[in-house]
C-alpha positions in Angstrom: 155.8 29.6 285.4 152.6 30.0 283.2 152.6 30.9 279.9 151.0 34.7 280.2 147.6 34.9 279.4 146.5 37.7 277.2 142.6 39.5 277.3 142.0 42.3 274.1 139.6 44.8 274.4 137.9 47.3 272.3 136.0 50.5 273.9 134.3 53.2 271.6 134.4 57.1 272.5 132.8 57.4 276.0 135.3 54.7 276.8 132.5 51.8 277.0 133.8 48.2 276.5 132.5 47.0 272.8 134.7 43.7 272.4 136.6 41.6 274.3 138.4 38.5 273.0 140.0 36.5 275.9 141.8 32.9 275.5 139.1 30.8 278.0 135.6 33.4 277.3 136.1 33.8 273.5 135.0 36.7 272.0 132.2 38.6 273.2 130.6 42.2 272.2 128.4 44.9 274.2 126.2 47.5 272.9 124.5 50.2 275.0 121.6 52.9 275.4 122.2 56.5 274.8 121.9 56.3 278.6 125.5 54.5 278.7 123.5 51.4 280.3 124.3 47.6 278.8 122.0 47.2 276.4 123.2 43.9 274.7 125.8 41.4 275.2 126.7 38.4 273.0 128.8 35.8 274.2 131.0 33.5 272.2 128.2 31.3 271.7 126.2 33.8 270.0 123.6 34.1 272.4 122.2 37.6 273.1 121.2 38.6 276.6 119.0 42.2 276.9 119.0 44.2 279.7 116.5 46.6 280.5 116.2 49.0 283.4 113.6 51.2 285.5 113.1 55.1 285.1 116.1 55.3 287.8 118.3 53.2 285.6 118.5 50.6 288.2 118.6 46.7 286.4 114.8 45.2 285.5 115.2 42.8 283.1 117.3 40.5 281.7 115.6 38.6 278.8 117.2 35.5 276.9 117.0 34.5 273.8 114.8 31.6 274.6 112.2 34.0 276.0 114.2 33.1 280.1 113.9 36.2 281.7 115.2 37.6 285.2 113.1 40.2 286.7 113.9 42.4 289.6 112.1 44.5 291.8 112.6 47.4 294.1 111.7 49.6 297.4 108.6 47.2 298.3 106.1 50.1 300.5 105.8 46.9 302.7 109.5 46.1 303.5 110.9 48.5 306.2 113.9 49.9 305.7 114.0 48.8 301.7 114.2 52.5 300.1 117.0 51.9 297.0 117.2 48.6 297.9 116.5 45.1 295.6 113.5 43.4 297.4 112.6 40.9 295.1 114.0 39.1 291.9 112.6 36.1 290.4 113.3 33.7 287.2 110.7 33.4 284.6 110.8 30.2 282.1 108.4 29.6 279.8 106.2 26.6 280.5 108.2 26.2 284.3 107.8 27.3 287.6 108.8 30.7 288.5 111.6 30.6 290.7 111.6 33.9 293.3 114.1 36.0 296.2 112.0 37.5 298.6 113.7 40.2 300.9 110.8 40.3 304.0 112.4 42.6 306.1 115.7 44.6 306.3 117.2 46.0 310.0 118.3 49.2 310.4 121.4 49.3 308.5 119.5 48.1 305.4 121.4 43.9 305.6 118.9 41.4 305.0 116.9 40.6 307.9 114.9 38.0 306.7 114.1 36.8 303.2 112.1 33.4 301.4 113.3 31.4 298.8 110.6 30.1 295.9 109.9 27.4 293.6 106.4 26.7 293.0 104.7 26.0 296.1 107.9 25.0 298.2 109.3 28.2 300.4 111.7 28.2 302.6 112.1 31.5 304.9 115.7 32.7 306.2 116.4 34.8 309.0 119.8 36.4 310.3 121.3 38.4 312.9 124.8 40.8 312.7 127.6 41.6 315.2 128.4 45.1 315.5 130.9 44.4 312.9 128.3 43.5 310.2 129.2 39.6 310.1 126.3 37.1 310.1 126.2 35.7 313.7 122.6 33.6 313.6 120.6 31.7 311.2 117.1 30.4 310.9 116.0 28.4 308.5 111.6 27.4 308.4 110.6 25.0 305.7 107.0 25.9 305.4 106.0 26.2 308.7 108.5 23.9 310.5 111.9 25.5 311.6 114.7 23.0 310.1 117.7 24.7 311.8 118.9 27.3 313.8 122.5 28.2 313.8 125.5 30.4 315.3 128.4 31.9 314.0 131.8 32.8 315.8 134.6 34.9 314.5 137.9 35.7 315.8 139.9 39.0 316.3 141.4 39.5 312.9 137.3 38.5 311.3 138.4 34.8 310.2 135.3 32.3 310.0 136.0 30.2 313.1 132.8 28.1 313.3 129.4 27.4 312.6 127.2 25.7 315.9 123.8 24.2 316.0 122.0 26.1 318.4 119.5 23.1 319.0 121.9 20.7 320.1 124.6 23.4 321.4 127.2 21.2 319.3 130.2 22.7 316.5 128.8 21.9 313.1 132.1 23.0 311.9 135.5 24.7 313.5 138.1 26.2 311.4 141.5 27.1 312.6 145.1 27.9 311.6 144.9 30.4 308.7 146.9 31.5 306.3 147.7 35.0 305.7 145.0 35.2 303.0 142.2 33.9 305.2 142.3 30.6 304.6 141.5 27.3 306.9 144.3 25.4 307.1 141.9 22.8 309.0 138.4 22.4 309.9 137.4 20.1 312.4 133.4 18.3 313.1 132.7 17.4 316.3 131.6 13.8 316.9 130.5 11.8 320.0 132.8 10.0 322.2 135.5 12.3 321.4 135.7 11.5 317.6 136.0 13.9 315.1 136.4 14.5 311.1 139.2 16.6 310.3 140.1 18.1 307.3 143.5 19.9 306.4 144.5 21.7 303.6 147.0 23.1 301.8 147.5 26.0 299.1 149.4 27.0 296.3 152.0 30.0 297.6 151.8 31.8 294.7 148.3 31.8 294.0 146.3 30.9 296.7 144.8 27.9 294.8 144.1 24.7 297.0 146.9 22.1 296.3 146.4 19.4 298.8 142.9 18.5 300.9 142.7 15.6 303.4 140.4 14.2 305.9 140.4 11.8 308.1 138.6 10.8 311.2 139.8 11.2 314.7 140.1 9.7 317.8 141.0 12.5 320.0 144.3 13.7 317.8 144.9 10.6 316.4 143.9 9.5 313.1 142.1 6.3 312.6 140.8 6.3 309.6 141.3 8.2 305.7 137.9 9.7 303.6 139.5 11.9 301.0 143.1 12.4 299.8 143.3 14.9 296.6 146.0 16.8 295.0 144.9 19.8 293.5 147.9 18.9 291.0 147.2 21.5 288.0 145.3 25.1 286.9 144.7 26.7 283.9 145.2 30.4 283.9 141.8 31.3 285.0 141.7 29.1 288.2 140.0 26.0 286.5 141.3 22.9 287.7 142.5 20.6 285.1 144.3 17.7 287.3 143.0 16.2 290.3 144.7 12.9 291.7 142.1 11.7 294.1 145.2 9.4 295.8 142.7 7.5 298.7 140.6 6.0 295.7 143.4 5.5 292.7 142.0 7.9 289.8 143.8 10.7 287.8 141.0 13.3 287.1 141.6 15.6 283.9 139.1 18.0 282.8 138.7 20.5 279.9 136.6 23.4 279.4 134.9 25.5 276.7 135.5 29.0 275.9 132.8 30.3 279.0 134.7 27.7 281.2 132.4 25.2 281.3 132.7 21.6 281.7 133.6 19.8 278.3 134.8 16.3 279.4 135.9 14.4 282.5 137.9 11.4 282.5 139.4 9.2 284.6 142.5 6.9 284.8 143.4 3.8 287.1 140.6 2.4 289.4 137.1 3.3 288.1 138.2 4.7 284.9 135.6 6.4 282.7 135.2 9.6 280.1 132.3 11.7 280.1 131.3 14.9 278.0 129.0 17.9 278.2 126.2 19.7 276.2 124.8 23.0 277.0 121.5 25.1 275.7 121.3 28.4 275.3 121.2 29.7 279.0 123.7 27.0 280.4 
């Protein structure tokens, strides 16, 4: 069993968080508005993220120390359906394109009908449809002005995610099937031609859910011919990061470490193909 893993934290009198300290974030403090709103928050790094809101108290801003900001924006007159709702947020970098979220339309029960994605001059437009149940049955995707896919979800009777279909050629991009009690695929299968498939099984960790094995392989009918990807999930920190992998098909022991925001540090790798690799971050990641 895992050594436990212990998180302190500090409130002040209205019972708002002030510090935490925690073994894989570090130490990290808040400050407020006489609101009760987040006003500041400083990571273990030492970088200081603002947040600002609108006369409703609903988030605006969030402003970097680098000058980065975040910018939302709300109940667009143009956007049926958008009262209360977040209808457009879009990252601000000095010297860089601005990046923007673009809810176009909402339905009825206020889910995103239709929304664009921005960088610069490239757009691409999204469109879904619901079941009764409020899972996403349809996508469209339009780069520009060309449609790049359309595509159909199915669930079954307990909600599971069973498979995703292209509706232009009427084939299974993906079927999933056998879960586990939490959910999760025990296999999902992609269609090929001439009755070949790629399969992919996995297993999980009883006790935590975590994946422990994944493999894939392609079929003929049910019968495996051929091995892509054999990995053991062989070990976890205490926050979920994985710190082994033995990728078994190829020959190499992954290990990986992590700073105290649980970012990559270094990578390295034993037996075939062996190499060792580190990682730098700025100020916003």
């Amino acid at each position: 069993m895992p050594a436990p893993i212990t998180t302190e934290m500090t409130y002040d009198s209205l019972s708002k968080k002030i510090s935490m300290t925690d073994p894989a974030m570090g130490h990290w403090t808040y400050d407020y508005h006489k609101s009760g709103h987040l006003w500041h928050q400083t990571d273990a790094m030492n970088q200081t993220i603002e947040f600002t809101y609108d006369e409703i108290n609903r988030p605006k801003e969030k402003i970097y120390p680098n000058g980065h900001k975040v910018r939302y924006f709300y109940d667009d007159p143009t956007v049926a359906y958008s009262l209360g709702k977040l209808t457009k947020m879009d990252v601000y970098a000095p010297g860089q394109e601005v990046r923007e979220d673009t809810v176009l339309q909402y339905d009825v029960m206020q889910r995103v009908k239709k929304s664009k994605k921005k960088i610069g001059a490239e757009e691409v437009t999204f469109e879904s449809g619901y079941d009764t149940a409020g899972r996403v049955i349809s996508q469209r995707y339009v780069s520009g002005t060309t449609t790049t896919g359309i595509y159909g979800y199915g669930h079954d009777v307990a909600g599971n995610f069973l498979y995703i279909k292209d509706k232009s050629s009427g084939m299974s991009v993906v079927w999933h099937s056998d879960f586990t009690a939490l959910g999760q695929p025990r296999s999902a299968t992609s269609p090929r031609l001439n009755n070949a498939s790629v399969k992919t099984t996995y297993t999980y960790y009883p006790d935590t859910g975590r994946l422990h094995t994944l493999l894939t392989q392609k079929m003929s009918g049910s019968t495996p011919v051929a091995t892509y990807q054999n990995l053991n999930y062989s070990l976890y920190d205490g926050t979920g990061n994985i710190r082994t992998l033995n990728d078994i098909q190829n020959g190499i022991d992954h290990t990986y470490t992590y700073d105290n925001l649980d970012r990559l540090r270094t990578a390295q790798g034993s037996g075939f193909n062996s190499y060792n690799e580190e990682y730098t971050y700025d100020v916003i990641g």
